[in-house]
N, C-alpha and C positions, 0 to 999 in steps of 0.2 A: 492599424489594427492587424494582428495577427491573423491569419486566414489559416481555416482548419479544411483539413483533407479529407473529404469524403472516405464512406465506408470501402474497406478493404475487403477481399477473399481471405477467412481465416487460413493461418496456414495448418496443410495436416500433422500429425503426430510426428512424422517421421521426417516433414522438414521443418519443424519447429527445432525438435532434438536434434537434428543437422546445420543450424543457423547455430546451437551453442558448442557446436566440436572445433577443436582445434584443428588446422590444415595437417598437422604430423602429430606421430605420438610413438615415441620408442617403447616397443615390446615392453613389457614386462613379463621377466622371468615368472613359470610358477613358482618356486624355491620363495621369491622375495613375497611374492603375494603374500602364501602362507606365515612368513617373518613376520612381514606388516598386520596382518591378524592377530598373531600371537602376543606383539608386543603392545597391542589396544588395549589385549584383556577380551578379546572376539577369538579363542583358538577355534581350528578349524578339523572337523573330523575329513578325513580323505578317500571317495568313493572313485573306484575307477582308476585309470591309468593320468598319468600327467598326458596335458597337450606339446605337442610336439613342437609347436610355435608360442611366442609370448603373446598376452595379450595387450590390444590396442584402442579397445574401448570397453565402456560398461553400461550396461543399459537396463531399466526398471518395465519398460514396455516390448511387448516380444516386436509389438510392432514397429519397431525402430530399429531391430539390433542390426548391425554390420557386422559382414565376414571380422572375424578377430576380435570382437566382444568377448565380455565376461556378458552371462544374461543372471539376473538376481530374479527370484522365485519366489515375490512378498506372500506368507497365507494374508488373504481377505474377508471382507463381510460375505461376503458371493461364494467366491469362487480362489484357490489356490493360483497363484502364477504358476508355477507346475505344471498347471492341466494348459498351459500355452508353452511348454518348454519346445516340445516339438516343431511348432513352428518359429521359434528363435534357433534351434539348433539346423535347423534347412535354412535360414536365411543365413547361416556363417557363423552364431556363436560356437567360441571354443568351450566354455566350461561353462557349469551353473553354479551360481552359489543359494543355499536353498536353506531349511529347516529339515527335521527328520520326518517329516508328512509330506514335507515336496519330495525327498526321499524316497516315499514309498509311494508315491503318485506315479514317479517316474519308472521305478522298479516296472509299475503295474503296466506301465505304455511300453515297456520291453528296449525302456533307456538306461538300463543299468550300467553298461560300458561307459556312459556319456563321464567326461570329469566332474565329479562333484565335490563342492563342499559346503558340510551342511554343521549350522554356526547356530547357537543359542537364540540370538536377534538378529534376525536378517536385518530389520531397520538398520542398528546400529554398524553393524557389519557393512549395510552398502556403501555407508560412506566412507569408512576406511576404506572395502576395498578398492571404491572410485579415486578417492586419493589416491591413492597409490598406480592404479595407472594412468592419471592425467597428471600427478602431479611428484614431488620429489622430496617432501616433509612439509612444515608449516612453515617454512621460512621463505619456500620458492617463491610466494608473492600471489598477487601482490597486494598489499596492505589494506585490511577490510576494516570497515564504517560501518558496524550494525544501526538498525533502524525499528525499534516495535511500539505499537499504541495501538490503542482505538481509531482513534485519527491523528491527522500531519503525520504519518510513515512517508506519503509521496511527496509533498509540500518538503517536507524536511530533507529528504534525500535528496531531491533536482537544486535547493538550494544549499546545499553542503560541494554537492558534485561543482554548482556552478563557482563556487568559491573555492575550489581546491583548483579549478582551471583558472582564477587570477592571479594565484598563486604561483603560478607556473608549475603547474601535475598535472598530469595524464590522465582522467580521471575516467572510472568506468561507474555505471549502475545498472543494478538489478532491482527491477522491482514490479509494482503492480502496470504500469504505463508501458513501459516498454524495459527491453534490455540493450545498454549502449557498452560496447567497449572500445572507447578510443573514439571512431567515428564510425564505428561499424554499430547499427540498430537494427534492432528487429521487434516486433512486439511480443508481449506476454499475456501467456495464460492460466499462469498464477503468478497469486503477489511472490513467493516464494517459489523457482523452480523446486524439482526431487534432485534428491544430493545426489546422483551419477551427474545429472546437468547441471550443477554446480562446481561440482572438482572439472568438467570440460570448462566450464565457462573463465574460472582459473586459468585454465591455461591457455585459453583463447585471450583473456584479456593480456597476460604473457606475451603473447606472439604479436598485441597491439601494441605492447611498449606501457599499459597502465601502469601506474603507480600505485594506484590508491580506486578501490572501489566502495562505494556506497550501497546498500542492500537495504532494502526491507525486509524484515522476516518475519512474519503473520506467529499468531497463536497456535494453529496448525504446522507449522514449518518444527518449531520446537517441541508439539507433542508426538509428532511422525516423524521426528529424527533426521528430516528433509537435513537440516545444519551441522552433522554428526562427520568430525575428522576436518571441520574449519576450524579455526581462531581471530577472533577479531582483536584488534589493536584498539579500539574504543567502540563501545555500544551505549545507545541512546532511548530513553524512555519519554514517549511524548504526553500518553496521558490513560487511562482507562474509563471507558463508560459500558452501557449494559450494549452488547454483539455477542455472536456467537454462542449463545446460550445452547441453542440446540447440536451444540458438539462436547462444550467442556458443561454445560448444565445447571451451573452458578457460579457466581462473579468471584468465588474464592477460585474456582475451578481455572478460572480463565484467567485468574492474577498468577495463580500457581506457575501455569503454561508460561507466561511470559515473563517469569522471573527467572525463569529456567536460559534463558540468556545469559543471565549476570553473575549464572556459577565463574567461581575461579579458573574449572577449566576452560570455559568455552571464551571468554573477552578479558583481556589486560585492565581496562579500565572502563567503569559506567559514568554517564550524563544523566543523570534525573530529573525530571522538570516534577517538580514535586505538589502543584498545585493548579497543574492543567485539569481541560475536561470539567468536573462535574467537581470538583476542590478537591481539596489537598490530601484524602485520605487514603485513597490508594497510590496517590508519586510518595507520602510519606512511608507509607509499609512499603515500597518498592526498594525505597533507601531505606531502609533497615533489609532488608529480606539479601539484597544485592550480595554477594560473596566477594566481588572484586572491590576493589578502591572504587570510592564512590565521590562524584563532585553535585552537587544541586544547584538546582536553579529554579529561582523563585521567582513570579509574576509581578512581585513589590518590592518595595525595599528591603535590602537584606538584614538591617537592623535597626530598629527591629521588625518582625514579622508580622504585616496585616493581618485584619479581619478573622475570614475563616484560620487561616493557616494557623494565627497565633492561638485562637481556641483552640483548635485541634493539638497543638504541640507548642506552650506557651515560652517554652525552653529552645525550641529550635532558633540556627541562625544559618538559613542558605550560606552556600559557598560565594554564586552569584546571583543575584536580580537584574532585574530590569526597570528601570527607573525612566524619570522625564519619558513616559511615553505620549505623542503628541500627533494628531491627524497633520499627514503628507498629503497630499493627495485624494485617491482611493485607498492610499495606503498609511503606513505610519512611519515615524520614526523616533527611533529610542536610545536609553544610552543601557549599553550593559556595566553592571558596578559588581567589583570584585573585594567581598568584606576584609578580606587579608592583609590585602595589598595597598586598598584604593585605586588601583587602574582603573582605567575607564575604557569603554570599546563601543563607539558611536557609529549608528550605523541608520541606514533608512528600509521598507520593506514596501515593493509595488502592490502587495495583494492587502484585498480589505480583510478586516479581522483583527481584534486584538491577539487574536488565538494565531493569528496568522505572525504576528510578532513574535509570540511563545515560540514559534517552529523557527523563524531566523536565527532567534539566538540561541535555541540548541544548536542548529546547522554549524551555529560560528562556535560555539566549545567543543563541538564532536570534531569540527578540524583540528583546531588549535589541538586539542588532546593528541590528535593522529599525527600532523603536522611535528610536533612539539611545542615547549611554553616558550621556546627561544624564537619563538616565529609570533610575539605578540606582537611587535613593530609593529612587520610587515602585517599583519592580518588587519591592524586599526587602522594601515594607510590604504587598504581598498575598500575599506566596506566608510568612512567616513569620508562620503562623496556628495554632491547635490543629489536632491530628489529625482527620482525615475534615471537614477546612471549606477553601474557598479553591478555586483552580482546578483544583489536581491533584487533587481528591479526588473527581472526576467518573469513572465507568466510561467506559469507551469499548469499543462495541458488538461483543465477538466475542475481545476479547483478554484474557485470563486474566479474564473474566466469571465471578464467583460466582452459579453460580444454585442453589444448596443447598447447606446444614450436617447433619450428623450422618446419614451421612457428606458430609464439604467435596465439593463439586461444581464443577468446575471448566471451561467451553468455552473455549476459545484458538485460536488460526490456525497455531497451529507446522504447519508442511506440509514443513519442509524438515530433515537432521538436526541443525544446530545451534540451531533454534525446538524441535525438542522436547526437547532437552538443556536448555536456559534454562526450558522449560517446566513439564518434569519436574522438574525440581533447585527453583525456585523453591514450587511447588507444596510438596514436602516440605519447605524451608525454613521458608516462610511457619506451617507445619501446626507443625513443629517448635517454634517460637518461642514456639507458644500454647498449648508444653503440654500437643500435641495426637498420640497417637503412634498406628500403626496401618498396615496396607498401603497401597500404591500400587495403584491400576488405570485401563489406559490402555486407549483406544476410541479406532483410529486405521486409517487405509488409505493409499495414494500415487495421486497425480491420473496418470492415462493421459496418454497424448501428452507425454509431460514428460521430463526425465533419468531413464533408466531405473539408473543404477549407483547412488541414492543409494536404492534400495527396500529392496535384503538390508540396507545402513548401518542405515534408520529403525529397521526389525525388530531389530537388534544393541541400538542404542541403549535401545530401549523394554525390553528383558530387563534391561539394565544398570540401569534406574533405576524399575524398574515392580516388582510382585512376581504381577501378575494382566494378562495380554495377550492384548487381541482384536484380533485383526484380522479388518478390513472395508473396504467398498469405501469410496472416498475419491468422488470422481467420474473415473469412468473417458472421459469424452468417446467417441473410437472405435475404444478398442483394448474384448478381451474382458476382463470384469473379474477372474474367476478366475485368469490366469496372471499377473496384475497381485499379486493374495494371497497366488500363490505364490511370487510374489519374494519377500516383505515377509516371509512366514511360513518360506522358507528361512534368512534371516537370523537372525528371532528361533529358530529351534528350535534351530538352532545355537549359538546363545548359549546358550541354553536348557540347552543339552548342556553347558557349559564350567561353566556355574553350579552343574548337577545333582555337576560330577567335584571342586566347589571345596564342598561342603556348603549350596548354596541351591539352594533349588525358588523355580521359576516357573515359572506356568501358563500352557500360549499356549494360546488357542481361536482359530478358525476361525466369524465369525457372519454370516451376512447375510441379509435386508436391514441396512442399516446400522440399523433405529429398532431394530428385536431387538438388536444389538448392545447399544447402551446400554441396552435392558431387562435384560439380561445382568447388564452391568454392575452395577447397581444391586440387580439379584439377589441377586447375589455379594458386593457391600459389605457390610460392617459399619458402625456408626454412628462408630466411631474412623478410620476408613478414608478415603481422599482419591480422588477419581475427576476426570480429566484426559479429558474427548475432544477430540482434537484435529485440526488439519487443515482444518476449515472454518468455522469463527468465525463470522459471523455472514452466512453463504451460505445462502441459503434454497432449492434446486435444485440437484439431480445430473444430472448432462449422460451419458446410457446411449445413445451414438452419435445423438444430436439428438433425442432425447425426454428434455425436462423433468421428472424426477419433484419433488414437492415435499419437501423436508426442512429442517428445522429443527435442528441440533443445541438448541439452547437449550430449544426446548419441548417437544422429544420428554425432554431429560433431566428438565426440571421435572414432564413427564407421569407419568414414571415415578415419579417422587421421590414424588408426592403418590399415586398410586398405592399404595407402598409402604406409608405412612403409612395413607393410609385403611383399606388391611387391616390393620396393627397396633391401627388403633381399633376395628374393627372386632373383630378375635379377642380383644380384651382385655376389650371389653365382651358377647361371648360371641356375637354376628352372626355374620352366613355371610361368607366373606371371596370374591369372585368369582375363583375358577381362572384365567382366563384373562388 
């Protein structure tokens, strides 16, 4: 069993954005800066004298700049970057690049001499001018794997990455878990860095030798221009369900954002899994909306088209499916079928979930695509291996992780309700399979500050497919965590009530702290029984209005697990077993 590493010291702003710089960086001229502006379609107005030195990095936070930065002056909901220039311009930056209000911010602070240049969109602007001095056009490298959905963004990238490394590439990712280039990690605190720490991390993964990196890019990354002045060599669509409402405001809003990927200029080629998630309706308007060459990939057979899919689009014929899917293990294994050709590309995958199979076999066309289609040999002689050997048979850190049996112990990231549907359902599946029969029990809460209408959903959900429900706090950031509960706990009692009028008991409790919670849990199990805590996968800290608590789902459950245990050896061999 994989053993997980206790909570870390976050790291601060400024050595976070110091873990993604490159050791070197040749100056850049001002002269070029301004070119590479101009030629965006970003021209730049020119306030002040040029700096006398190039510059050597570029920074979004005043609180990170380094002597020879460019510092970028985003306006905000708040407060202007401007009204922090000052303190970027003493810490060493050479120039700002700004708007005409960060302009006259600075005028007013008696920085008018400071170099400026002040651009229509600073969003789009930073990332040009961050390219340009971390990097030397879009061909420098090295070759990116876009990654966007609702869920499998991280499942799908650790398993792409880990299959671009059988291949023999150098593989880097960026994403929500952590950021790896080469063998250098560090963790992350967004799924998406901001594009200054984007074009570094380019040339950091550069300096490692990557070939090829894998990225998640959130909804957010593509409406805040975080991605602006990269190019991907293939992007991947895993699936849409209801998140982030409380940013983009409706689910057109939010298909919008992440279609915004598969313009022609930002990615060569898309992967669309066209009937993930919640069906087929939005992977189908994905593949149509895409601007780039589009491949699909269907959950069924590609001709013709199951079920939902075929309703929806009785005419469609995926490019590829997935076929003979069949329980491995905790996991699956399937064959992927190619309608054109007839190839085949047979492969096994360690984690439970059907869904979790949808994310392998995107993993394996988002290579292939990056890779080339001359590399299908080789790609069907690593992944057609025995059960639990080869690339996919790696865990990835937080997502249906097994960390105990008897009772199956299971932590996941479902945070949203169709993650804990695939979660739950999978779970039981996988249990089922092995012959393994016995209750559900789920340990779960919803993140504050977030869409508030999918809370009563979660709680509904969890009655439907659990038979034992706690609820607890998720991380609440700055709202109060209690009436956060009592969303979650209005839905499921409700449910609760519908189950009690149809002949099923389910148990909702009420636990917190969250570590009690899953002590709870494990209380309550039995050793035929399956336990799901869900919601924060492999987050080590709850955000209690800007106080850090430390948490672990994975170790508090393993704590408890062996806890257990030790008092059953304990009273069996007739010892005191400790109460507490």
């Amino acid at each position: 069993m994989t053993q997980t590493p206790g909570p870390e010291a976050p790291l601060s702003p400024a050595e976070q954005d110091g873990a993604f710089r490159p050791a070197h960086v040749d100056p850049l001229p001002w002269d070029a800066l301004l070119s590479a502006l101009e030629t965006a379609g970003q021209p730049a107005r020119v306030h002040g004298e040029a700096p006398a030195a190039g510059l050597t990095g570029a920074a979004l936070d005043s609180r990170v700049v380094r002597p020879g930065d460019l510092y970028i002056a985003l306006p905000g909901a708040r407060a202007h970057g401007a009204a922090f220039a000052g303190a970027a311009l003493d810490a060493g930056a050479r120039a700002v690049l700004t708007d005409a209000a960060g302009v006259r911010l600075l005028a007013e602070a008696g920085r008018d001499a400071v170099p400026v240049l002040d651009v229509e969109s600073v969003r789009t602007a930073a990332g040009v001018a961050a390219a340009a001095v971390y990097g030397r056009g879009l061909d420098a490298g090295p070759r990116l794997v876009g990654v966007t959905g609702t869920n499998g963004k991280t499942t799908t990238s650790f398993l792409a990455a880990a299959l671009l490394e059988a291949l023999g590439h150098r593989s880097g990712i960026i994403g929500t878990i952590l950021t790896r280039a080469g063998e250098r990690t560090v963790p992350s605190t967004l799924t998406t860095p901001e594009s200054t720490q984007l074009h570094a991390l380019m040339a950091l993964m550069r300096e490692e030798g990557v070939d090829t990196t894998v990225m998640e890019v959130s909804s957010h990354a593509v409406s805040y221009r975080r991605i602006a002045g990269l190019r991907y060599a293939v992007a991947g669509f895993t699936n849409l369900t209801q998140d982030h409402l409380d940013l983009h405001g409706s689910m057109d809003e939010y298909f919008a954002a992440k279609a915004g990927l598969f313009d022609a200029d930002r990615t060569d080629r898309a992967v669309i899994t066209v009937d993930g998630g919640e069906g087929p309706r939005w992977g189908l308007a994905m593949a149509r909306a895409a601007q780039a060459p589009v491949t699909t990939l269907a959950l069924g057979p590609a001709a013709p088209v199951p079920g939902a899919l075929a309703e929806e689009d009785p005419d469609f014929r995926a490019d590829w499916a997935i076929t003979e899917l069949t329980p491995d293990g905790l996991g699956h294994r399937f064959t992927l079928h190619h309608a054109a050709s007839g190839r085949v590309l047979r492969a096994s995958v360690g984690l439970p979930g059907r869904f979790n199979a949808a994310n392998a076999a995107l993993a394996a066309l988002l290579v292939l695509h990056a890779v080339g289609e001359d590399q299908l040999d080789a790609l069907e002689a690593v992944l057609d291996v025995p059960a639990g050997e080869g690339p996919f048979a790696a865990a990835v850190p937080g997502r249906m992780e097994v960390v105990g049996r008897e009772p199956d112990a299971v932590v996941d990231f479902a945070h949203n309700p169709d993650g804990m549907v695939q979660a739950l359902t999978s779970l039981s599946d996988a249990r089922a399979a092995g012959g393994r029969t016995g209750r559900t029990l789920i340990v779960f809460g919803a993140t504050g500050d977030r869409d508030v209408t999918k809370r009563p959903l979660m709680g509904r959900i969890a009655v439907d497919h659990a038979d034992v429900v706690i609820v607890t706090d998720d991380t609440p950031h700055s709202e109060d965590p209690a009436p956060i509960r009592g969303d979650v706990l209005a839905g499921a009692r409700e449910q609760a009530s519908r189950a009690a009028a149809e002949g099923r008991t389910v148990l909702v409790e009420e636990v917190v702290p969250r570590a009690a919670a899953i002590r709870r849990a494990v209380e309550l199990a039995g050793d035929a029984d399956g336990i799901l805590v869900a919601g924060r996968g492999h987050e080590t800290e709850q955000d209690f209005d800007g106080v850090a608590v430390p948490l672990d789902d994975r170790v508090e459950l393993r704590s408890a697990l062996a806890k257990r245990a030790t008092g059953r050896s304990q009273a069996s061999s007739g010892g005191k077993v400790d109460p507490s």
